[in-house]
C-alpha positions in Angstrom: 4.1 -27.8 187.5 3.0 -31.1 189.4 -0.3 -29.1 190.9 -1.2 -27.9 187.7 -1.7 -31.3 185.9 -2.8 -32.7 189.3 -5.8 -29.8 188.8 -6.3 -30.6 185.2 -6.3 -34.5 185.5 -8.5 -34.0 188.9 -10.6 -32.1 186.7 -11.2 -34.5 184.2 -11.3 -37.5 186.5 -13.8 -36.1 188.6 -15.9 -35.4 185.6 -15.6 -38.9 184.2 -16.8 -39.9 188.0 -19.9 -38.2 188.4 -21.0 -39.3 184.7 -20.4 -42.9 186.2 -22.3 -42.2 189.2 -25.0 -39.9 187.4 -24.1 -36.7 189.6 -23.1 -34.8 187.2 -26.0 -32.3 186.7 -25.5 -31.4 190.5 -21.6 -30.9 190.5 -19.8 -27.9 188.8 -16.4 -27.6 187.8 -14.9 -26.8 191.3 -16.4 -29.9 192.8 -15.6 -32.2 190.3 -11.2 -31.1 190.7 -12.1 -31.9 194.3 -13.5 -35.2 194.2 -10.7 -36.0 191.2 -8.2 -35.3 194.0 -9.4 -36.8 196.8 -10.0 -39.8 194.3 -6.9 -40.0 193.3 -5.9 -39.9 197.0 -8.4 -42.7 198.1 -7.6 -44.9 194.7 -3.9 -44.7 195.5 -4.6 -46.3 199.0 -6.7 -48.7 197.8 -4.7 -49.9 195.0 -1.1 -49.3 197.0 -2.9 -52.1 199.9 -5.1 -54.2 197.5 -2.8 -54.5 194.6 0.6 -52.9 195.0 0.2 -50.3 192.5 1.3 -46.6 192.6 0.0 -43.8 190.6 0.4 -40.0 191.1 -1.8 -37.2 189.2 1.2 -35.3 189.8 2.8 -37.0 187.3 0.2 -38.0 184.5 0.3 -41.8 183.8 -2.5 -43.8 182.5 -2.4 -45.8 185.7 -2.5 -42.9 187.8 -5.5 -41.4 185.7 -7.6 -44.9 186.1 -6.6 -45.0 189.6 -7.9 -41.6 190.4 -11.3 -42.2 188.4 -11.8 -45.0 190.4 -11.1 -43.8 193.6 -13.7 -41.0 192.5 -16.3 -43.4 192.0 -15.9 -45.1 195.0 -15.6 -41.4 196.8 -18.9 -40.9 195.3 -20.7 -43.8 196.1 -19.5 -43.2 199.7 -21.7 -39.8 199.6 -24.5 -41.3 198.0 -24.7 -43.6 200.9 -24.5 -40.6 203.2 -26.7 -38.8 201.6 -29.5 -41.1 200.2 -29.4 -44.0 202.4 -28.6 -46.3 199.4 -26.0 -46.3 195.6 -28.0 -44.9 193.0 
């Protein structure tokens, strides 16, 4: 059941992400469940070294969730750098 709401919430947080970053008229559904999970992957090593703070998508927590959009965001800034040469 854990991959199931880690799909969903991915989903969502994904979405939320490329809204933020303003990529979300090049991103379909499929991409933005990826970049939710590898956000929530890079947010919870940010905020488990920064700040000491677990989440898991796996288990939906409005932690987890804010950690996940913003390890999106910073996932898509990193590929706006790659691609673009600068943030938009």
């Amino acid at each position: 059941m854990g991959w199931i709401i880690a799909i969903i919430v991915g989903g969502v947080a994904g979405w939320l992400a490329s809204l933020v970053m303003n990529r979300d008229a090049s991103m379909g559904i499929f991409w933005n469940i990826i970049v939710g999970i590898i956000g929530a992957l890079i947010g919870n090593l940010l905020a488990g070294a920064l700040f000491n703070v677990q989440g898991s998508i796996q288990e939906f927590s409005l932690t987890g969730f804010i950690i996940a959009i913003i390890g999106a965001i910073v996932l898509l800034g990193i590929v706006n750098l790659v691609q673009r040469g600068r943030v938009r």
